[in-house]
C-alpha positions in Angstrom: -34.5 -47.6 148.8 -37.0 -46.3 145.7 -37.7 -50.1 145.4 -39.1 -51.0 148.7 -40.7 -47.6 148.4 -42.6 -48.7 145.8 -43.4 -51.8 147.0 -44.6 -50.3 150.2 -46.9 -47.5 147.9 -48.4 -51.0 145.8 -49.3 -52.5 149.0 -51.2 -49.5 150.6 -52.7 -49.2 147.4 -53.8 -53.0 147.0 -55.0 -52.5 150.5 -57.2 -49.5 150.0 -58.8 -51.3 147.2 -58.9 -54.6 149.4 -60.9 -52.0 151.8 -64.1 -51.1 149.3 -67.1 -53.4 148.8 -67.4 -56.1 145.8 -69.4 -53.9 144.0 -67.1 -50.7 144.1 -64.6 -53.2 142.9 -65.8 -54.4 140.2 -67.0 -51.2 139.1 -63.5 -49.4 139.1 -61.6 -52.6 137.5 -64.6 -52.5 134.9 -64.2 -48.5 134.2 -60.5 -48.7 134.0 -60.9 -51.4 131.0 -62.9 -48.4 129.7 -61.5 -45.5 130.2 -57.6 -46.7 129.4 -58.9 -49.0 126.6 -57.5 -52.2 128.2 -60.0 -54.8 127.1 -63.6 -55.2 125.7 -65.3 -54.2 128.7 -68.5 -55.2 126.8 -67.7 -59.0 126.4 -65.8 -58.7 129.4 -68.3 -57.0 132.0 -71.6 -57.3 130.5 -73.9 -60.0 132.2 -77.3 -58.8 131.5 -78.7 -56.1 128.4 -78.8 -53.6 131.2 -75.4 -53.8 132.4 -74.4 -54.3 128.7 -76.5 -51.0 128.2 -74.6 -49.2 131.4 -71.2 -50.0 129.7 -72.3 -48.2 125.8 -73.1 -45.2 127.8 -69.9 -45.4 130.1 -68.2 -45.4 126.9 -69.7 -42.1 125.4 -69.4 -40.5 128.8 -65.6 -41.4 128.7 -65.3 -40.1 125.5 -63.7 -36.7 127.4 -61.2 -38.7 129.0 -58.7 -38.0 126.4 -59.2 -34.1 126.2 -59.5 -34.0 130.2 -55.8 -35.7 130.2 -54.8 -33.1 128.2 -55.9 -30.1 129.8 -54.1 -30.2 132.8 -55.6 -26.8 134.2 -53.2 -24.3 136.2 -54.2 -25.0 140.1 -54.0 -21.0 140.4 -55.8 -19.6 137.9 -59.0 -19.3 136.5 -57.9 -19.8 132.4 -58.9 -23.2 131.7 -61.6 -24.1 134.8 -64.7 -23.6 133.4 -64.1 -26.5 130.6 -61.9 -28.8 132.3 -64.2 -28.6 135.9 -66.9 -29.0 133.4 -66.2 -32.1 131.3 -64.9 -33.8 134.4 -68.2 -33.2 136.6 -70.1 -34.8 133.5 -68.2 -38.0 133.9 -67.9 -37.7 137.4 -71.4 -37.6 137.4 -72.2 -40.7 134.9 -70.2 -42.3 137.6 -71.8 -41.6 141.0 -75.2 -42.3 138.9 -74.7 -45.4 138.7 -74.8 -46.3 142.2 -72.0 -48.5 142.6 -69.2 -46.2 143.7 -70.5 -45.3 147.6 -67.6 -43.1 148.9 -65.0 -40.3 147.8 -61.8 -42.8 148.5 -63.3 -45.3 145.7 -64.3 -42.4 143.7 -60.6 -40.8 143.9 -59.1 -44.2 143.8 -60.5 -44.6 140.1 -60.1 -41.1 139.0 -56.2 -40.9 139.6 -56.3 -44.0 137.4 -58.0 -42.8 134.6 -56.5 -39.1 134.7 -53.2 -39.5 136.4 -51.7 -38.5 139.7 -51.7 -35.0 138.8 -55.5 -34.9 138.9 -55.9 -35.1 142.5 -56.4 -31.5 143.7 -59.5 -31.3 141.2 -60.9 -34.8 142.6 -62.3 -33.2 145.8 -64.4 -30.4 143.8 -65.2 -32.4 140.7 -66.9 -35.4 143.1 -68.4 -32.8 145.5 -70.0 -31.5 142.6 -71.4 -34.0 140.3 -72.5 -35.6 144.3 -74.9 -32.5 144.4 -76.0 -32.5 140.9 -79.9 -33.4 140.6 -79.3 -36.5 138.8 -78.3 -37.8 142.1 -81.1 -39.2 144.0 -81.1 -37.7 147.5 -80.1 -40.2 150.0 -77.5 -40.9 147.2 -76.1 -37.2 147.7 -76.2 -37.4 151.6 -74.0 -41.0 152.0 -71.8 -39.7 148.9 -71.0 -35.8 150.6 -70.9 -37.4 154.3 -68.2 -39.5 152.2 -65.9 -37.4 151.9 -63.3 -36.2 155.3 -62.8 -32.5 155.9 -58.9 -33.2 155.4 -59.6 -34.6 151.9 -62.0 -31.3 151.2 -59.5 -29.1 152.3 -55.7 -30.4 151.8 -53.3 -27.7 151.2 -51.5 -29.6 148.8 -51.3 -33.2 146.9 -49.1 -35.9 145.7 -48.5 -36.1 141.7 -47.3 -39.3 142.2 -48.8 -41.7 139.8 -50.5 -44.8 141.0 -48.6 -48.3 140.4 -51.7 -50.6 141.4 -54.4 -51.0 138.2 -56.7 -53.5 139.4 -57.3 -56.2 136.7 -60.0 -58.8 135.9 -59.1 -62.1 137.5 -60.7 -65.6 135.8 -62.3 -67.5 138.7 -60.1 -70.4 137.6 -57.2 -68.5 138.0 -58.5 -66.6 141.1 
């Protein structure tokens, strides 16, 4: 029974993933070689000096991933929000900057990857957040807070299952 469990949480996962754009895509397989160290995301991702440029400052703005993991801030107190909320609105941030994530599913479909499963009651605040911030151009903030569903804003309690689907780069040959 846990195995076609599983199997049945992989495939809703491959589907979700199936179910954001190209670019969203490529984004989060390209951040998870960054953020969990998997490959060169440089030589892997990079196919221009800007992009090239966009990964070196992906890679100082996941430099908190490590502490962030750690944390693990009590969901009913106040003890350790400030720096936790803080670091992960940074990098939250970086992220919806760069215009390729477009929605809170994509956004909380990467962050329980890079964080863990247990990260998913701060995803809602932390993406709400860095969506308002300044650095976000308008008409970005209005598509990226419309983005997210009143359930998600306001669930009275979430999963700690960990994810089993980490989306990989696929050679076209291969492909």
């Amino acid at each position: 029974m846990t195995h076609t469990g599983k199997a049945t949480i992989t495939i809703s996962e491959l589907r979700e993933f199936a179910s954001f754009t190209p670019c969203e895509q490529r984004y989060i397989r390209r951040s998870l070689d960054v953020g969990l160290g998997r490959q060169d995301a440089l030589g892997l991702w990079a196919r221009d000096g800007a992009e090239a440029t966009s990964i070196r400052k992906q890679y100082e703005a996941y430099a908190d991933l490590a502490a962030l993991r750690d944390m693990r801030p009590d969901e009913f107190g106040f003890d350790d929000i400030t720096v936790f909320m803080g670091k992960l609105i940074h990098v939250a941030a970086f992220d919806l900057a760069q215009d390729r994530i477009e929605s809170f599913s994509a956004f909380r479909f990467l962050y329980e990857r890079l964080l863990g499963g247990w990260a998913r009651p701060w995803l809602p605040g932390a993406f709400c957040g860095a969506s308002a911030l300044p650095q976000i151009r308008p008409e970005r903030r209005k598509i990226l807070l419309h983005s997210i569903s009143e359930a998600a804003a306001t669930a009275s309690g979430w999963s700690e299952r960990e994810p089993s689907f980490y989306p990989e780069w696929i050679e076209k040959e291969v492909a």
